[in-house]
Structure formats: C-alpha cells, structure tokens
N, C-alpha and C positions, 0 to 999 in steps of 0.2 A: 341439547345443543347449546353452547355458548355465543355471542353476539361478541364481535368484536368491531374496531375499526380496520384491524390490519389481519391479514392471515396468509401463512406461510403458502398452505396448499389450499388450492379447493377440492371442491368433493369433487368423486372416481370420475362423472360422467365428461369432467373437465379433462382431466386424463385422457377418455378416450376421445376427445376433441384434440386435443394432440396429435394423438396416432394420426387421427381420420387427414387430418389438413396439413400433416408430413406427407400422406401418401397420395399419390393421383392413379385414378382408377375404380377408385374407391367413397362410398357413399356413409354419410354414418343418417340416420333416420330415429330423431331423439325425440321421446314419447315426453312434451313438457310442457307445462302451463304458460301462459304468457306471465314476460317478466325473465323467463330462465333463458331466453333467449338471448346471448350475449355473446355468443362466438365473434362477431364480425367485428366487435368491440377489441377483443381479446387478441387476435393474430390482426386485423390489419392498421389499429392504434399503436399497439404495445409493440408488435414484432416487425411491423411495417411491411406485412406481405402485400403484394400487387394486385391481388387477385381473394378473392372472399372463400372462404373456410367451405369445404363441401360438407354441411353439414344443413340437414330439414327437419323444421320443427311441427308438430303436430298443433302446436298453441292453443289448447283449449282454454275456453274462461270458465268462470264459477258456472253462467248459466247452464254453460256443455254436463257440469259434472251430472245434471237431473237428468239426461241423454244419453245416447250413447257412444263415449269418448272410444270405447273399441273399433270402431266402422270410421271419427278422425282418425287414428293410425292407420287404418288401414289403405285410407284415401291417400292420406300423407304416403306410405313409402309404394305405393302406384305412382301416383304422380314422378316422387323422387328417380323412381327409375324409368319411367318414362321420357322425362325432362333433361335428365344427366345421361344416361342410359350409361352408369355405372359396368365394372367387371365384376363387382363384389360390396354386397352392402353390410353393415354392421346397423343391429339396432339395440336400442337398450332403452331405457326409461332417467331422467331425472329425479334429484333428493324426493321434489313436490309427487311429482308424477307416481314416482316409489307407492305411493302412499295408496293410490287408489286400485291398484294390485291388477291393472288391464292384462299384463302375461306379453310386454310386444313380442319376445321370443316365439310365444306358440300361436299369437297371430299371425307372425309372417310367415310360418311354416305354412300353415293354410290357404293361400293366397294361391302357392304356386306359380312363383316365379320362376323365372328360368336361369337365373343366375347365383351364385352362392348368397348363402344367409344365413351370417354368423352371428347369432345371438349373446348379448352379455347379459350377465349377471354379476351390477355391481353392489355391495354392501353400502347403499350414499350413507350410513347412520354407523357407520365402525370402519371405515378406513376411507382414504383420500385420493390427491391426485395423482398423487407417483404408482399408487398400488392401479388406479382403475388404468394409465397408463399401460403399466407393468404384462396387466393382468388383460388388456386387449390386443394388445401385442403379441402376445402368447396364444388367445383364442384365433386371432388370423395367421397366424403361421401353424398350431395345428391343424386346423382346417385345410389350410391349401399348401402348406409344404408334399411334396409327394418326389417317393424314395428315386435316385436316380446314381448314374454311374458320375464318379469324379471327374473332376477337369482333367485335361491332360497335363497343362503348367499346376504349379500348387496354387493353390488362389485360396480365397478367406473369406468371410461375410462379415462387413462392422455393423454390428447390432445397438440398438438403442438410441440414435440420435431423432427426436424427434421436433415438433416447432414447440417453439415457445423454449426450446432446451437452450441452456448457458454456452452460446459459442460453438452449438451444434455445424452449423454451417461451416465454418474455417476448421473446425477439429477436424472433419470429418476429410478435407482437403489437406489438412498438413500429412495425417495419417496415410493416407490416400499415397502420397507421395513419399513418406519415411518407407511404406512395404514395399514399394515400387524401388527404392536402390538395394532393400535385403532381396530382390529378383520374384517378390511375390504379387500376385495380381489380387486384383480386390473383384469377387463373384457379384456379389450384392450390398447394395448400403440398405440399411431398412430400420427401423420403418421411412426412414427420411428419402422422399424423391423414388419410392419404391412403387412400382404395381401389382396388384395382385398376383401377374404372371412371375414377376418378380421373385415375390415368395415363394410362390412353386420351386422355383430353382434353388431354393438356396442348400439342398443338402448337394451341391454338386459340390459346394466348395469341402476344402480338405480340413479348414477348424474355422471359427469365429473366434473375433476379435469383440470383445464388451467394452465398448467404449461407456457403457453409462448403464449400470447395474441398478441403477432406481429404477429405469424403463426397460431394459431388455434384459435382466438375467431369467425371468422366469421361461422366456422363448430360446435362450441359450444352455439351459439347463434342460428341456427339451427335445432339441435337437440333439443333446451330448447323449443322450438317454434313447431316443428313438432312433437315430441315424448316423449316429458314432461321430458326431463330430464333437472334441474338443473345443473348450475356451479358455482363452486368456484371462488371468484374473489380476494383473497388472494393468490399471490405469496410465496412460503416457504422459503426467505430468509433471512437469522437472526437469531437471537432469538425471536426478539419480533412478526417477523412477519410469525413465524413456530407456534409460541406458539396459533397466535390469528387466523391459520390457522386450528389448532387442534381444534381448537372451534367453527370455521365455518363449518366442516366436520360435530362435532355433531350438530349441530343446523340443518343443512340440512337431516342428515341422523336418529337421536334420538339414532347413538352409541357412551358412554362415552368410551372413551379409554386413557388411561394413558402411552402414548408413555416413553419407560425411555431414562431418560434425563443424565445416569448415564457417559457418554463417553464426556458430554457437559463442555467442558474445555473453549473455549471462556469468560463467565462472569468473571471468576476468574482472567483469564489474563489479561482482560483488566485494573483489577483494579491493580494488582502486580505492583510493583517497577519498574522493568525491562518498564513498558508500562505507567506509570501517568506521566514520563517525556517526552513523547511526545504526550499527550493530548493538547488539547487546538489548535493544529496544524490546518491553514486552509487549506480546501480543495479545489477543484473545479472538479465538477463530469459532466461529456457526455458520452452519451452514446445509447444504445435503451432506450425509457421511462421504459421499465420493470426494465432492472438493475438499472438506474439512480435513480429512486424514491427507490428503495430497499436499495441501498447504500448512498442515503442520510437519511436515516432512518437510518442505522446501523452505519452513522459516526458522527450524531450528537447524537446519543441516546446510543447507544452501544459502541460507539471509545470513546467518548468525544470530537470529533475533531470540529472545528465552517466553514460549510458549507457557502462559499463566491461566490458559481456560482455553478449553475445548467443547464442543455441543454439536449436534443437529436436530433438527426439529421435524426428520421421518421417521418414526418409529420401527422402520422393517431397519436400520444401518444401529441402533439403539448397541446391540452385542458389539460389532466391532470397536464403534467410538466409544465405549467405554472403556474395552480391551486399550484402547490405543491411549487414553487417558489413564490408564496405570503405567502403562509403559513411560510417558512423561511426567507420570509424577506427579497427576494433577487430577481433579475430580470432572468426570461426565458431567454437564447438561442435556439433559433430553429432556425437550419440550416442543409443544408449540404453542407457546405462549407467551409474546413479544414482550411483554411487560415485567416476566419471567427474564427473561434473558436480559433486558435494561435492568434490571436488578441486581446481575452478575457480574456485569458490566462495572457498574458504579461503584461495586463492593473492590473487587479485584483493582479498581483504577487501573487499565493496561493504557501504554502508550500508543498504541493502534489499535484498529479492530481489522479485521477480514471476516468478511460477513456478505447480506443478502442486502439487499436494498432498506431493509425493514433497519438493520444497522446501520447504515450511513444516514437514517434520520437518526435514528438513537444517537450515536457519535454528535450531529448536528449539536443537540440539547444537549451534551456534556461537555461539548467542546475537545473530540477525540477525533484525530484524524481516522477516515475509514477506507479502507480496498475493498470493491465487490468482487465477490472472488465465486459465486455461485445463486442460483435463481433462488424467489422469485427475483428477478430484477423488470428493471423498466425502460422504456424506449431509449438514454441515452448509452444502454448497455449492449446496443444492437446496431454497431458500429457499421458507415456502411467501408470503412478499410477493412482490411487483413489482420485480424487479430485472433489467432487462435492462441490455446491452454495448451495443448498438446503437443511433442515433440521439441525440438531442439528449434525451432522457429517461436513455439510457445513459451518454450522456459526465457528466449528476451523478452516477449513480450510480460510474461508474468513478471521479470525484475523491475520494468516500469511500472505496473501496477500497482507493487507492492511501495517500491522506493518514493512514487511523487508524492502520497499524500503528505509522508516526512517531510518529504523538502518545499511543497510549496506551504505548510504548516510552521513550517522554521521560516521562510521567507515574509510570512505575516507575522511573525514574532517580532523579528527583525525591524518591519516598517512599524510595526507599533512602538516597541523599543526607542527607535529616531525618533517619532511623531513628535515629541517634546523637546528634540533638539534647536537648539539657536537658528541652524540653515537648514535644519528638512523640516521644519512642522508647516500646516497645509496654510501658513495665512504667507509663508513667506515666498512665492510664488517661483514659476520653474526659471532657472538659472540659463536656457537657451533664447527665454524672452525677454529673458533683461530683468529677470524679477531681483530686487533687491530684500535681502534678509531684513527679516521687521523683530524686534523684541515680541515676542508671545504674550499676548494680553490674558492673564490669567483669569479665568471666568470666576464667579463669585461663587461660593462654597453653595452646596443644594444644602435646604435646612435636612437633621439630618432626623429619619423618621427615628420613633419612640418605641425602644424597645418592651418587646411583650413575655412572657415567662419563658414561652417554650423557643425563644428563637436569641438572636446573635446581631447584633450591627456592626456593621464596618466602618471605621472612619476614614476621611478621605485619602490620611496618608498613606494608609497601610493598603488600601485599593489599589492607590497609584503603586505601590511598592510591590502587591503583588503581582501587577499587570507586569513584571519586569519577569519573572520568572516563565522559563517557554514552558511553550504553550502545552507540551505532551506531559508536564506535571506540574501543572498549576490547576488543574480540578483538583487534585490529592493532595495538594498545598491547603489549596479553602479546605477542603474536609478534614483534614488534619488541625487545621488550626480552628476550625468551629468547634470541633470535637474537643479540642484542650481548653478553649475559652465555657465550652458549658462544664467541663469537668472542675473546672477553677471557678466555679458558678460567674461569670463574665458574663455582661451584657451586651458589652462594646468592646471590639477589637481595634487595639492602638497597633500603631508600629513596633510598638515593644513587644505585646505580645505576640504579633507575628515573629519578631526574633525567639521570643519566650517560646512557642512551637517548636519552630524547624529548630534549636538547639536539643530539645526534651524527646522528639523522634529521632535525632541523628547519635541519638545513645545508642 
C-alpha cells in the first residue's frame, strides 16, 4: 500500500457505504476496527446529508483481537436489526478487518435471521471505491430482483446514482424529467432513495438507463443478461451527447419523443461575443472516465476549446480513455497518483484544467484556472440550488462551469494589470468617497537573493513585466524563460532576457 495525503478513491468498503446510505431500507453491518469508523464524517460533512449514514460498526480494539471478534459481529448485526429493523442488510468486513479473516458473510448466514443477508466480498488490497460501489450494487439487485411481468406504459430504471455521487441528486431529477416529455415513466431510481422492495421491481421496467457506469453497469449488465432488459450506453451530458441519447431511447424503446429544447441556452452562448474570445483555450481534463470523455466532447466540440491531455484515475474506464485519447490525438493518463497528474499538468501548461477537486488545488499552486467537473469533490460541490450535468438544463449549467474560471481569471489579470495605475492602485482610495488620486510611492527594491548553480533569479523588472502577461500563460512564460536562461547558462533574468525568450519560442 502507498501513503499519501490526497486519494482519488478509497477502498471498496467505502463504496459500498455509498450504496448502503443512498438506499433507505437497507442496513450495511461493517466488520472494522476502531479508527475505520468514518461514515458519518463522510455523507453528513462532505455531502451535507440530514440524517447519518445506516451503516454499524463492530469496533473492535487490539485487546478484542486475543478474544473472540467472531461473537462482536455477531452481536453487532443483532443489534443492528434489532435497533433499525432494516428490510435487508449487507455485511462485509473493512481493509483492517480483511486481515483477520472472521468470514462476516458465513457468520450472518448462521444467526438466522429473518430478513435478507447479502454478503460482500470485497478485494480492500486490489481494487477501490467505484468497483466495491459497483460491485454491491450488483450483489443487492441479484439477490432481490425477482422476474416479473412489464409495466403497462414503457417505463426504465436509472441505475447507478448513489451519495457521495457528482450531481447525483439533480441528474437524476433533470433525467427524470427529459423521459417524462419522450412519454416515458421512470420504474425505479437505484440505488439512490431505493428500497429493497424497490429492487425487487426493477425488472418490470422495459430497459435501464446508466446514468453512472462506475457504480451501476455491473447490476445493468445483469439485468440485460438475466431479464432482458437493455441499457443505455449514452451518458446525457452535453448537448451533443443528450441529443444522441434521445435517440438511443427511441431506438431501444420504438417511442419518438420531442424533448423541448426551448430553456437550451448553452449553443447560443457559446457562440456570443462575451465566449469566442476565449475559445481555442487549451484544456487538460481527469477525472472518472464518465465525466472525462463527456467533457472532452463538450470542450472540444461544444466550448471550441483544443483538448491537450486527457486521464482518469479508475482503472476499470483505463480501455476507453485511452481509446478516446487516440481519437484526439493526445496520450492517456491513467493513474492515481495526484503528484503523477500535477506533473502532466506542469509539462503540458494547459490554459485550464477540468478536473476533481484534487485539481483545483493542483491549478491553485500553478496558478491554472480549474472546473470541477467530476468527484472526488467537496462540500462546496454539493450545491444546495439546482445544478445538474445532465440534459439540456445541465449543458447551461455546464457552460458556467466551464466559462467562469476564464473569466473571473482574466478579471484578476485585469486588476492586477491596473494595480500600478496613476487612479486605480490601492493607496489612491475609491472615487465615490472622495478619494483623491495620490502618486504611487514606489516601495524600495527587496535585496535581491544570491543565486545558487541549479536555480535562476528574477529581477524586479522583468517580474513586474511578467506579472503583465494573463494569467492562463504566464506559468509557460516563467518556464520558458527559466528554461532559456539556464540553457544560456544565466543566473539572473533581466528584462531583456525575458524578451530574449519569448522572441527564440515564437520561432
């Protein structure tokens, strides 16, 4: 195992804390040492749920391990269904717990309880969050799906939205509403706001819809297999890719529906005034393969923008994104390795990033404006307005996304730019209070430090001179010109040799 400070996913058992605290009805009963106890931390900090995660922990300590931690689990999920009096419990073990091999699966079978007892098994030492997600998702819907006759209207199941999920909530509602003007009803959402009984039903519907193939293709490839229901493998993010999603509905289903398009502000915007001057902007997008490929679609097709790096960082989406990274022209990153990807980053210099939260710090330190555009993200990404991804409500909201960091990135250009003008810099006070413009007292030069073999000083002028260049490339400005001053074996970079630079790259 590697130690880091930041990490994309955590381990499966996180996963299936997801499922468990999307669904109500439902109990998860996690076999884990004290310390791995963090659910409540997780959905009611991060995702701002009201109410605490149904999830029980057995919490043994080191003393318990001389004892017998088999007879804590067992008391634990008594209790738990005693206390909740669950429809259906999931139990599984944590990374720690892993370790000391107690079996919760063939303990709870023994108990004899009277309600379903769906057993995981997750790999905590070879795969992650999205897969134990995935992967419990799947074991509660084979367990309790059971075969039945179709609706009478067409109806669908949207699979895979679960908590902690990017936007899960409003997807799920825009969606909701795009099937409802094609004339189609929606059977079941699941796992999200689902119950057991829930799942039971879901083969009445006539196909599923995967809204999020990190967490529900394994239980929708399932269903396609055991109970003939198709899926959708069109994402609804965009316009382009809502538009060719409407089309895959009818193809699947034989209903023409004419979603209106009448609230779809996105195309116009993009093309307006205020947004053709910052086209042509490059990007570099990570993220889950779903949003990654969705928003390289929408930035090179729909922004205008020239797409210069592409990655995500779950290995089950690894084939496509790289597929989809030849089709652009550009090389795969697959990792999870945040230090990895800041290193992608810095090389490429793009003028934006779309990325996970773990980006918009990276951006921070390089000074790259960034869009979160896919999880993990963090509390300010869990809006409490209407802001979905999906549908033609989501492709405006995604043109704000994309477009502000540009522009309030040019707007700080701009004030910095003035800062040292005659009537805007900060000593000359504001103009509604009567402030009168002062001459700028120029501060005294800092001594200026001593350069060392492996490194480059700045001097004042050329600082000031490059603080003038905006802001989406002036990192690639300094790296460029540090790079020509150690080539030129330079210790100190004047103003000239900032020109002496940017002349010798714009060869």
């Amino acid at each position: 195992m590697k130690l880091t400070v930041w990490t994309y996913e955590g381990p499966p058992h996180v996963g299936a804390m997801r499922v468990a605290t999307a669904m109500k009805g439902l109990h998860y009963v996690l076999h884990a040492p004290q310390g791995d106890t963090y659910a409540d931390l997780l959905f009611t900090m991060i995702e701002r749920r009201n109410h605490r995660p149904p999830v029980s922990y057995t919490t043994f300590q080191a003393r318990d391990l001389g004892a017998d931690t088999a007879t804590l689990f067992k008391a634990s999920c008594q209790d738990a269904v005693d206390r909740f009096d669950p429809e259906a419990i999931i139990v599984g073990a944590s990374c720690t717990a892993e370790l000391i091999q107690d079996d919760p699966a063939g303990l709870a079978e023994t108990m004899g309880l009277t309600i379903p007892v769906i057993p995981l098994e997750l790999p905590s030492y070879s795969r992650k969050e999205n897969f134990g997600a995935d992967e419990t998702f799947y074991q509660i819907v084979k367990a309790l799906a059971k075969p039945q006759e179709r609706t009478a209207r067409v109806t669908c199941n949207i699979l895979g939205p679960t908590a902690l999920g990017f936007r899960a909530r409003d997807d799920v509602e825009e969606l909701t509403g795009l099937l409802s003007e094609m004339g189609i009803d929606v059977n079941v959402v699941a796992p999200l706001n689902a119950t057991p009984s829930d799942i039971a039903r879901l083969p009445a519907a006539h196909f599923n819809v995967l809204l999020s193939p990190e967490t529900g293709e394994a239980a929708a490839r399932f269903l396609d297999k055991n109970h003939g229901q198709p899926f959708t493998k069109i994402v609804p993010i965009g316009v382009g890719a809502t538009r060719d999603f409407i089309a895959e509905v009818a193809e699947i289903t034989g209903v023409i529906g004419r979603p209106d398009e009448s609230r779809l502000r996105m195309p116009w915007w993009s093309r307006s005034v205020d947004s053709t001057y910052l086209t042509g902007k490059r990007v570099f997008i990570f993220g889950d393969g779903t949003h990654v490929a969705a928003h390289a679609r929408i930035a090179r097709d729909e922004m205008g923008f020239e797409v210069v790096g592409i990655g995500c960082y779950n290995r089950e989406m690894a084939r496509p994104i790289r597929a989809l990274a030849k089709e652009y022209g550009v090389e795969a990153l697959i990792t999870d390795d945040y230090l990895e990807v800041e290193a992608a980053i810095e090389k490429l210099s793009p003028e934006m990033i779309l990325g996970t939260q773990m980006e918009r710090h990276i951006g921070k330190r390089l000074g790259i404006p960034c869009a979160v555009i896919s999880a993990p993200v963090h509390v300010q990404d869990f809006p409490a307005r209407y802001s979905p991804q999906v549908g033609f409500e989501g492709a405006n909201v995604l043109f704000d996304t994309l477009i502000h960091p540009l522009v309030m990135g040019l707007e700080e250009h701009l004030l910095t730019m003035f800062r040292d003008d005659f009537e805007f810099h900060d000593d000359a006070g504001p103009s509604h209070h009567g402030g009168k413009a002062k001459a700028k007292v120029e501060e005294a030069a800092a001594p200026q430090a001593q350069p060392q073999d492996d490194n480059v000083i700045w001097l004042s002028d050329a600082e000031k001179e490059l603080k003038k260049i905006p802001f989406f490339v002036r990192g690639k400005a300094r790296r460029n010109t540090e790079t020509f001053a150690m080539e030129k074996g330079l210790h100190e970079i004047s103003l000239d040799t900032l020109y002496e630079a940017k002349a010798h790259y714009a060869r």
